[in-house]
N, C-alpha and C positions, 0 to 999 in steps of 0.2 A: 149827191152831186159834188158838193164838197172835197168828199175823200175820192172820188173819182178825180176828182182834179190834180189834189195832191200826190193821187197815188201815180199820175202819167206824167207832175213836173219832174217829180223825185227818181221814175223811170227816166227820164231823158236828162236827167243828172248826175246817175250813178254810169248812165253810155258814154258821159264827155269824157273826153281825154283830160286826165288829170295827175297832180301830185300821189292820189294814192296808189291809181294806177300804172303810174312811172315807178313807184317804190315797191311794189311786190312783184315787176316785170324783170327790175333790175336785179332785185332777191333772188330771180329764180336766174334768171342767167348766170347770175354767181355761185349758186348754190345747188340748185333743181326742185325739183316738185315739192319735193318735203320741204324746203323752207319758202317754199312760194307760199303753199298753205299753210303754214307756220306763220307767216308774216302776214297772209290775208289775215287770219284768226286773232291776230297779235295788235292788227289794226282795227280789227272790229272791236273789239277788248276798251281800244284806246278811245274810241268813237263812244263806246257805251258810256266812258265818262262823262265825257263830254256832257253826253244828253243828263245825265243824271243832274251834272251841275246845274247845267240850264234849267233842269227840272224845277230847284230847290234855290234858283235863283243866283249861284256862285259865278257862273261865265258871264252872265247880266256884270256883275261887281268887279270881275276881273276887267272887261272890254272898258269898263266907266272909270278905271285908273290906268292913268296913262305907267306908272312904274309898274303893276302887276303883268300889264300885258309885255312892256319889254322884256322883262327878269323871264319870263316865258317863251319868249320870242328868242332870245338870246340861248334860253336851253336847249330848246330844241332844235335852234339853227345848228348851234356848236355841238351837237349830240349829231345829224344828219353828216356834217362835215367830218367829223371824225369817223361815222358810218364809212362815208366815199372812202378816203382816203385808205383804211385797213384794207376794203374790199378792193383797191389798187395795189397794195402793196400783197396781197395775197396773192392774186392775178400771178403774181411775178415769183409765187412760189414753185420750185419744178416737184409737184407733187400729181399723181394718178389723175386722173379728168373724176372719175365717183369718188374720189377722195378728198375734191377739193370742198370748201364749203364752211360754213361756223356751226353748222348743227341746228335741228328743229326749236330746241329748248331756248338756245341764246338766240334764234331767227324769231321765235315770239315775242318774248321780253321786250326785243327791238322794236319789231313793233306795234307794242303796248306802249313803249316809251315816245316813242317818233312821233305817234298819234296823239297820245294826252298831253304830250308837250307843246300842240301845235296851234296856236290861238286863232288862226283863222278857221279851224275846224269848230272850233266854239262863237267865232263870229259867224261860219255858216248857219249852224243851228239856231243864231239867235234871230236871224234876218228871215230864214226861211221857213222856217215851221209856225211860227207867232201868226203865219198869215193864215194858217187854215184851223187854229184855234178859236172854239166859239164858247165865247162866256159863259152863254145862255145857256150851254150842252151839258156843264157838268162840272165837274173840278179842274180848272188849267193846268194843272202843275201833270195832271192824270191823263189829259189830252198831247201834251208837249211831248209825255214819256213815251206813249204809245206812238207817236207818229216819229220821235226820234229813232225810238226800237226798229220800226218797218224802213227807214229811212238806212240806216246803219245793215242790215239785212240783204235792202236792194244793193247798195254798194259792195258789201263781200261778196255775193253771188257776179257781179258783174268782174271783181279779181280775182275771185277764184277760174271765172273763164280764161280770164287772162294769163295766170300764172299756168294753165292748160297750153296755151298756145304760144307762149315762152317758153315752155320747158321741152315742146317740140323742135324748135329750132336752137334749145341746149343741145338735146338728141343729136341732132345731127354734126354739128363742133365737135360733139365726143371724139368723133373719130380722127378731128384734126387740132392735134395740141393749141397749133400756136392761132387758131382761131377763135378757140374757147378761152384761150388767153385774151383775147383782142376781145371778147366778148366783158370778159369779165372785169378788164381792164376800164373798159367802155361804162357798165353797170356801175362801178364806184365811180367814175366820174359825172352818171346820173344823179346817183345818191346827193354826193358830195355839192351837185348843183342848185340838187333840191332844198341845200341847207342855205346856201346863200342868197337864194330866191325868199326864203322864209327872212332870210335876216332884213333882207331891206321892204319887208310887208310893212304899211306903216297902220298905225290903228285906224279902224273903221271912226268916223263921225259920228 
């Protein structure tokens, strides 16, 4: 009953409208399918750290100092902002519409970084999975990682939809330059909002 539970919060968590789902919808506007899934991938990546920390106790340590979390907060905001910004400035290059884009390789990387860099993803996993952790069941550390895994799992499958129905209404831009401009235009000024959004996160309690 339990994991029935968890597994329908964590469903109707991974449907909200969110930061990671703004960041690989914008990916793919910018870029298309290949780095939408590049960056779903890139994010689940970054998510698996997460859990791992919390696993072995390091996001518990990071969230309980107030300087570990800004130095983190601070990375990853000014890492998203510099995201926005290129994917602006690229927008405005006069290059082919399949041509435009940073590539699957550096669309991962990104984000893997965007993600492990992002302390409220490690304050998620620390508020919400502890609750369907049972002492009694077995080893905690062995519970957290399992339900972080499935947790991290529902969330790519929910972006990878997304970055499916993004890269549809890429499709159709293609055919009109200065749309797919506006589109992309639009996408780094996501990015880039996403990072100042993170900047004024202030540490959980």
């Amino acid at each position: 009953m339990t994991f029935l539970l968890f597994l329908a919060a964590a469903s109707i968590i991974a449907l909200s409208p969110g930061p990671g789902i703004l960041y690989v919808a914008a990916r793919t506007l910018a870029g298309g399918r290949g780095e939408g899934l590049a960056s779903s991938l890139g994010t689940a990546v970054g998510g698996m750290v997460h859990v791992l920390a919390g696993a072995v106790g390091i996001s518990a340590l990071v969230m309980a100092s107030a300087e570990a979390f800004t130095v983190l907060k601070l990375g990853g905001a000014l890492y998203l902002v510099w995201l926005g910004i290129k994917t602006m400035c690229e927008a405005r290059a006069d290059l082919p519409a399949p041509a435009a884009g940073v590539g699957t390789a550096r669309a991962f990387r990104d984000g893997i970084a965007v993600e492990a860099l992002n302390p409220k993803t490690a304050a998620f996993f620390l508020a919400f999975l502890p609750q369907f952790v049972d002492s009694a069941a077995g080893a905690v550390w062995l519970q957290f990682l399992c339900l972080g895994i499935i947790t991290v799992i529902l969330n790519t499958a929910v972006d990878v939809a997304v970055v499916m129905l993004a890269n549809r209404a890429r499709s159709i831009a293609l055919g009109q330059p200065s749309l797919l401009r506006r589109l992309r235009t639009g996408a780094g000024v996501a990015i880039a909002s996403l990072g100042v959004t993170l900047l004024l996160a202030r540490r959980p309690a």
